[in-house]
N, C-alpha and C positions, 0 to 999 in steps of 0.2 A: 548524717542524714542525707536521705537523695532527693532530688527532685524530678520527675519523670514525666513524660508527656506522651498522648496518643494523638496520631490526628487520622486513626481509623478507627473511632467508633470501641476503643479498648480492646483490637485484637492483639498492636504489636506495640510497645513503648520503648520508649529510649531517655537518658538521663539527661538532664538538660545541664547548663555548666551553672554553679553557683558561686564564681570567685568574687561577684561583686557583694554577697552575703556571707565572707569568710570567717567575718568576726560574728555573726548572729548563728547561730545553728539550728535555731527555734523556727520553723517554718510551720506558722499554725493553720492559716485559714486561704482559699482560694475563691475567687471570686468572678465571671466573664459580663460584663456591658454591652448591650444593647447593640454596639458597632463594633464589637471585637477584641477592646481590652482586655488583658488579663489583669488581675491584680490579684498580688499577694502579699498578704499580712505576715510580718515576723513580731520579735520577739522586743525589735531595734526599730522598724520602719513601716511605709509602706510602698511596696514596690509595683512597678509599671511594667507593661510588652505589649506589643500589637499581637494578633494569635497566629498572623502565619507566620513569625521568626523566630516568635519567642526569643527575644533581646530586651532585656530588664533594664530599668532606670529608674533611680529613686524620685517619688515624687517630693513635693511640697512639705512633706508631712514627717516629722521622722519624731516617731515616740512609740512605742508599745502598742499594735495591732491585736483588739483582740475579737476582731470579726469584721467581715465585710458582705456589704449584704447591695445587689442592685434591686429595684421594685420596678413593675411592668413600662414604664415611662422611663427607663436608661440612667434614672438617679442613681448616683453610688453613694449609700451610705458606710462611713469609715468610724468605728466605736475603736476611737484612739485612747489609748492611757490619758491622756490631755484633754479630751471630750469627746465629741461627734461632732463630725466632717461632713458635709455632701459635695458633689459636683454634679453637674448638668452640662458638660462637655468632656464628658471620657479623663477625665484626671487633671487637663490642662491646668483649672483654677480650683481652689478648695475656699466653701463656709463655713465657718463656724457657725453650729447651731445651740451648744449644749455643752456646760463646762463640767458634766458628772463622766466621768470614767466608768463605760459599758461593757460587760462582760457580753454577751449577744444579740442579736438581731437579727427579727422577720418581720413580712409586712404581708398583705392581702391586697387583693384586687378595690379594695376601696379605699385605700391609703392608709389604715390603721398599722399601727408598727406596734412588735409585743417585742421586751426588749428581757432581763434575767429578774428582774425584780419590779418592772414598770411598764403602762403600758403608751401609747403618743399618739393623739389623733392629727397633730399639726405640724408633722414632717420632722417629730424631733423635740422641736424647739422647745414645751414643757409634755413632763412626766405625768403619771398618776400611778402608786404605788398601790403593788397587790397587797391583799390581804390572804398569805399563807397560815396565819398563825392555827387555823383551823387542825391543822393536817398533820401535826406535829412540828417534829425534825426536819428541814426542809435543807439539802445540802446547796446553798449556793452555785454551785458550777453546774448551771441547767444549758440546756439550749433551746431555743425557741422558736416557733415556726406555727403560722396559720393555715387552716385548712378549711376553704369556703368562709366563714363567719365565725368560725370554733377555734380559739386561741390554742397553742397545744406547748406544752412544757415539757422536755424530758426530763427527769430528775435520775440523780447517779445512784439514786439507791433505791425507789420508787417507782421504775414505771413513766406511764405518763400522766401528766394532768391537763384537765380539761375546764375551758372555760366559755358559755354560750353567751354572757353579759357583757363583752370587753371589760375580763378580765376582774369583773367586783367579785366574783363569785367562783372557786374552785373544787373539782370534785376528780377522786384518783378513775382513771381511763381504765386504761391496757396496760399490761406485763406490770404488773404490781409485783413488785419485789425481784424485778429488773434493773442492773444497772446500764440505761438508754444514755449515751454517750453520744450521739446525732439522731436528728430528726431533717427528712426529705420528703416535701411535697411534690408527685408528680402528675400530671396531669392523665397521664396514660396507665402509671402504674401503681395508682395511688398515694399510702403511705408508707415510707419504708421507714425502720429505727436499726441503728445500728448499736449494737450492743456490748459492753465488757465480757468476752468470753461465752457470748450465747450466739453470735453469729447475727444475720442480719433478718 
């Protein structure tokens, strides 16, 4: 696997060196903070750079990465195989919030976090569990991401799902019988999904 990096905006990239991830090859999730951190989640850790050198350092943390998510206030939250992590200084210290092993994580401008299966009003610390049973077959490996007030789920075989109550209540969105493999809020360009084989 590579790892690559622009610092024009995606016109030119170049591969960045991965020998201190020699034994990981899982390179899942990327994630940038508020003052420039990058971080990136593997398979094995989670790793650290400042963004103009991109020179990696494992932090604090080394278990199974399997999302990392910063919210408007420079928090980094880390859904470790171990639990959820936050920091509030760029990576230096890690809390423990939450001893459930998280498959993803999004939050909103009012602090609500929607995570693969739960949703958090208190930065983490306790869950409340959705109720998919409705909707059938529901494939676990979703990804999760808010939009204004609107929880939103990708599901890998579904489409999206959509939810206006935090989360009590859910009903199928867009691309129904899509498989949405990421979901991006942006402010300019709306919503984007990225898809198995349909393109984004």
């Amino acid at each position: 696997p590579r790892l690559s990096v622009s610092l024009d905006g995606g016109s030119t990239w170049s591969d960045l060196s991965t020998a201190l991830m020699q034994n990981d090859t899982y390179y899942w999730n990327l994630a940038v903070d508020s003052i420039g951190h990058v971080f990136l989640g593997t398979g094995a850790a989670l790793y650290r750079s400042p963004s103009a050198s991109i020179s990696w350092s494992l932090t604090s943390i080394s278990s199974r990465c399997n999302d990392v998510y910063v919210d408007g206030e420079g928090t980094v939250f880390a859904c470790m195989s171990i639990g959820l992590f936050i920091s509030t200084n760029g990576g230096d210290s890690w809390e423990w919030r939450n001893g459930q092993s998280l498959g993803s994580i999004a939050g909103n401008s009012t602090g609500a976090l929607v995570f693969r299966w739960s949703t958090s009003f208190d930065g983490g610390r306790t869950h409340h569990a959705m109720d998919l049973s409705h909707l059938g077959w529901i494939n676990p490996d979703v990804n999760a991401i808010t939009n204004d007030n609107r929880l939103l789920l990708g599901h890998s075989f579904n489409g999206i799902l959509a939810s206006d109550d935090t989360g009590k209540t859910w009903v199928e969105a867009r691309l129904i019988n899509s498989n949405v493999r990421s979901l991006c809020s942006t402010r300019s360009a709306g919503l984007l999904a990225g898809t198995f084989r349909g393109g984004i």
